[in-house]
C-alpha positions in Angstrom: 22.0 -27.1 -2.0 24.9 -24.9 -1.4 27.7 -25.8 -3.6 30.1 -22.7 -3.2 33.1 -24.3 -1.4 34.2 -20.6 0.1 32.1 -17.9 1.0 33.3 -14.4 3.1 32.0 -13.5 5.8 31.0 -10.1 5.6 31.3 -7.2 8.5 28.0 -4.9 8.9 28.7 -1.4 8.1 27.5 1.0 10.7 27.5 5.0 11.2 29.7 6.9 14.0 26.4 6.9 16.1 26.4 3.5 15.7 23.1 3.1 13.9 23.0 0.5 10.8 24.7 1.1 7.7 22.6 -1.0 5.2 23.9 0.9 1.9 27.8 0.5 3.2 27.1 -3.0 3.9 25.5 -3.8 0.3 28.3 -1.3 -1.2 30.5 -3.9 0.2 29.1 -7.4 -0.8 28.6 -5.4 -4.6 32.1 -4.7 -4.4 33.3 -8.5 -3.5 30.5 -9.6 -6.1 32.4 -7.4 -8.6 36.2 -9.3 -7.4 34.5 -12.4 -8.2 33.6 -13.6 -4.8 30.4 -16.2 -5.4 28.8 -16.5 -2.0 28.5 -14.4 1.1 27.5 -14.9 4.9 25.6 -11.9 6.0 24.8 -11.4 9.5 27.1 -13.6 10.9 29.5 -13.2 14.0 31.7 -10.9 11.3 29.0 -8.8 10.9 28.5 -8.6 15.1 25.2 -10.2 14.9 24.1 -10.6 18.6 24.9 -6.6 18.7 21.9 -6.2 16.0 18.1 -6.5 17.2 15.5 -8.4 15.2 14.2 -5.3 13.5 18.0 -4.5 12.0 18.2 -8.2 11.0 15.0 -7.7 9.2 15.8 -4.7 7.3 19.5 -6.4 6.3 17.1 -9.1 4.9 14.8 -7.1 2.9 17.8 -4.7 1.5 19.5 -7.8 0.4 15.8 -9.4 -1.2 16.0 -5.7 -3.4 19.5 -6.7 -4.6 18.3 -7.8 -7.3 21.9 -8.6 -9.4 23.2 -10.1 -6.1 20.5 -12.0 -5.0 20.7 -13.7 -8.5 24.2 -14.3 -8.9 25.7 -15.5 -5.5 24.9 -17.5 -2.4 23.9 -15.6 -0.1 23.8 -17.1 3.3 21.9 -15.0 6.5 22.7 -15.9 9.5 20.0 -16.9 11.9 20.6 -17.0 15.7 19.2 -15.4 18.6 18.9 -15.4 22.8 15.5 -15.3 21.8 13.9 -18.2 20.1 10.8 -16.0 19.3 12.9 -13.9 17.7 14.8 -16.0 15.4 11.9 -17.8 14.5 10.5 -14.7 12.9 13.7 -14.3 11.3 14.0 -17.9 9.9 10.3 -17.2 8.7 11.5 -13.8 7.0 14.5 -15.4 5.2 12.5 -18.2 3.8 10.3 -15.5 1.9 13.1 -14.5 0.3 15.8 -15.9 -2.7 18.7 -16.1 -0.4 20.4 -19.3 -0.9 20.4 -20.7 3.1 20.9 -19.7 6.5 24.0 -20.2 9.0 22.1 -21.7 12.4 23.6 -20.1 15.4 23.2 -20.8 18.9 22.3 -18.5 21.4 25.4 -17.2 23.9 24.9 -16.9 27.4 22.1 -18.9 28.2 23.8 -22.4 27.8 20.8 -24.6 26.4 21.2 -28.5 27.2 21.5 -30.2 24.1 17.6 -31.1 24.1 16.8 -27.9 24.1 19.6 -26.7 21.7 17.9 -29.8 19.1 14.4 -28.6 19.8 15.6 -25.1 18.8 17.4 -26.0 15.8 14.8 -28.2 14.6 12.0 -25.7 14.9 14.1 -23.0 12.9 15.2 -25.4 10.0 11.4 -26.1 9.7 10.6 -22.7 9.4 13.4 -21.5 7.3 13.0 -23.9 4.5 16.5 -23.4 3.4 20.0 -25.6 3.2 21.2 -25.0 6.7 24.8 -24.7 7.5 24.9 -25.5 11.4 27.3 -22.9 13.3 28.9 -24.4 16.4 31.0 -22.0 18.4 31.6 -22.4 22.2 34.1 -20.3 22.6 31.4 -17.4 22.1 28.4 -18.9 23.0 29.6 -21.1 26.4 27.4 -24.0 24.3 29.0 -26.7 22.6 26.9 -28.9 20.7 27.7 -32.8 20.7 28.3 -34.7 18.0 25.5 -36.9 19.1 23.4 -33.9 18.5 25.4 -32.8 15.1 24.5 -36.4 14.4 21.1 -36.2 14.4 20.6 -32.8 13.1 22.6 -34.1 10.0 20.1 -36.8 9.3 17.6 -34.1 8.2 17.8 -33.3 4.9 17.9 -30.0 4.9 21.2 -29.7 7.3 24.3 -29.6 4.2 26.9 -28.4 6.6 28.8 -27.7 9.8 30.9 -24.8 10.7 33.3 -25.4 13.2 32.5 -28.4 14.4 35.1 -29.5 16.8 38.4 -30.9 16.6 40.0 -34.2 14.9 38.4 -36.8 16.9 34.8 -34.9 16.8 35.1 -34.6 13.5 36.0 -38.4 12.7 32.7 -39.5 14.6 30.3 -37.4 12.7 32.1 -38.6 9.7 31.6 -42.4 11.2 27.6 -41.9 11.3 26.7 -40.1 8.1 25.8 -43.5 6.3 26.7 -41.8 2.9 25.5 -38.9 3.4 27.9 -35.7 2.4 28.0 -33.8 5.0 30.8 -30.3 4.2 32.3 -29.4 7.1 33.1 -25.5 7.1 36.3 -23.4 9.1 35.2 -20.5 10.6 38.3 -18.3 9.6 42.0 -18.7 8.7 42.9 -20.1 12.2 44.7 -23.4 12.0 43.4 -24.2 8.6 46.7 -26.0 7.4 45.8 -28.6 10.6 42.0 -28.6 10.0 42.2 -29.7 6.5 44.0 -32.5 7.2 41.4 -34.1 9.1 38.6 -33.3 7.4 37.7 -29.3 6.7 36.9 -29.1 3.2 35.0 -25.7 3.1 35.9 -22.3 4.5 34.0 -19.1 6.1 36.4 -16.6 5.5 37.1 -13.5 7.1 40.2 -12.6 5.6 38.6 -12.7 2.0 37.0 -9.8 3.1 40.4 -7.9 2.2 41.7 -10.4 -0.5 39.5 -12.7 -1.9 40.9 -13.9 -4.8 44.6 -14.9 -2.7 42.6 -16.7 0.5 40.3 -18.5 -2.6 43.6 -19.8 -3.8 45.4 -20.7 -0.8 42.6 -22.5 0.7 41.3 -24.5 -2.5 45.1 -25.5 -2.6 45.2 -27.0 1.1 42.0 -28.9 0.1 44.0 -30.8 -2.6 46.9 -30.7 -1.1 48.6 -28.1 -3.9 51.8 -26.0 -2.0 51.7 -21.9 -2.8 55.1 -21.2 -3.9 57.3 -18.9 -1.4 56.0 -15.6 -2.9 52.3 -16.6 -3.3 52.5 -17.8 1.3 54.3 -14.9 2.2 51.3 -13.2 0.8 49.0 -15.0 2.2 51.1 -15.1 6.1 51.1 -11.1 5.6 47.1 -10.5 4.9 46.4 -13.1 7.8 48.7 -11.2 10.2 47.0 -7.8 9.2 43.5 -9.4 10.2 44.3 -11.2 12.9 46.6 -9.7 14.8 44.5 -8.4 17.6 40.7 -7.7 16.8 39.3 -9.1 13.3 36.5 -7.8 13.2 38.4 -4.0 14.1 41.3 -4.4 11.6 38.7 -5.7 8.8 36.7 -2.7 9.1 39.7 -0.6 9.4 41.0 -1.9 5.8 38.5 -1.7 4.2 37.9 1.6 5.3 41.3 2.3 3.9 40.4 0.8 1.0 37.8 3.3 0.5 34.8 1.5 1.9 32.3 2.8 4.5 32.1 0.2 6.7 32.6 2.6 10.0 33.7 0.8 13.1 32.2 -1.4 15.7 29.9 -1.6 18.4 31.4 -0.8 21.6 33.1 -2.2 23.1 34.0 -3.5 20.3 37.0 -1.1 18.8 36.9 0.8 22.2 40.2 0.7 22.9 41.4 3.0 20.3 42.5 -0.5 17.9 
């Protein structure tokens, strides 16, 4: 079971020639781990994970298996997704050798599976995995949207604890409608609209903002949940680090604080960050 109510998404660190930056990216979850941050998503779409082949995604899981401190005192999450089922089946297979706390199942983008093939997909990598499974819906990337007839069913295996960005109020309201007492924790992918989407039913959070200021999104966020108001000074905080993330690129303005920050997180992969942002 996952029972971290926030975790950050974490950016991959890479090198000017765009090669992977495994000791930036550890440097950077130790550093979060060390702010008090109790769970991370690794490989994620944060950390540009269709831009990173199978072999990268394998090294990122064996350098995070050696992190011995980290690996023993946070969830960590991996995220599992590829065009190529082959592929993330070795993947799932790799992360279930390993301590990590669960895996965040993507879908592929471009190819546009029907929803039969999306369940037979999912299915298959759950099985393999062996881990809680946090199921990561995003059409707005991927051009697939999964149903929730399919979230449905997914959810009745026991191994499926979550949904991240599921859809909007009404989708939302008929998963809730079939789960037969089952708790299902429905996760927002990022700051967008989170006021709204708690109201109707988003009770964790994938940030990306916590990247920057973990402790301050932790707050605001567990707040919404139970419906505590920040004062003035403590949202005018918050409205300014949101605006500094998302104000254009995320993944590009992340990297770039951090990098102020004294991290080595590099930049992106083009195009990613081509455009001088």
């Amino acid at each position: 079971m996952l029972t971290e109510k926030f975790h950050v998404a974490v950016p991959t660190a890479f090198f000017d020639d765009e090669s992977l930056n495994i000791e930036g990216t550890m440097d950077h979850i130790r550093n979060l781990h060390g702010q008090g941050v109790k769970s991370v998503l690794v490989s994620g779409t944060t950390g540009e994970q269709h831009s990173t082949n199978l072999q990268e995604k394998l090294e990122m899981v064996n350098a995070l298996e050696q992190e011995e401190v980290l690996i023993s005192s946070m969830e960590i999450i991996f995220g599992v997704a590829s065009i190529r089922q082959k592929e993330a089946e070795q993947l799932a297979e790799a992360v279930r050798e390993t301590k990590m706390a669960g895996i965040m199942l993507g879908y592929p983008p471009y190819v546009r599976p029907s929803q039969a093939e999306a369940l037979a997909y999912s299915k298959r990598l759950i099985e393999l995995a062996g881990k809680p499974v946090i199921l990561y819906n995003n059409p707005g990337r991927t051009g697939f949207d999964l149903t929730a007839e399919s979230i449905i069913e997914l959810a009745r295996l026991d191994s499926v604890i979550g949904i991240k960005d599921a859809g909007d109020r009404e989708k939302i309201e008929r998963v809730k409608k079939d789960q037969h007492g089952k708790d299902l924790y429905f996760y927002a992918g990022g700051e967008g609209n989170l006021e709204e989407k708690t109201t109707y039913g988003y009770d964790r959070l994938s940030s990306m903002a916590g990247n920057v200021a973990p402790a301050e999104i932790r707050e605001w966020f567990e707040g919404l949940v139970t419906g505590q108001e920040a004062g003035a000074k403590e949202n005018g905080r918050v409205k300014k680090i949101l605006e500094e993330v998302y104000e254009g690129n995320a993944v590009v303005n992340l990297k770039r604080l951090l990098n102020q920050a004294g991290a080595s997180m590099g930049g992106c992969r083009a195009p990613i960050g081509n455009a001088g942002g």
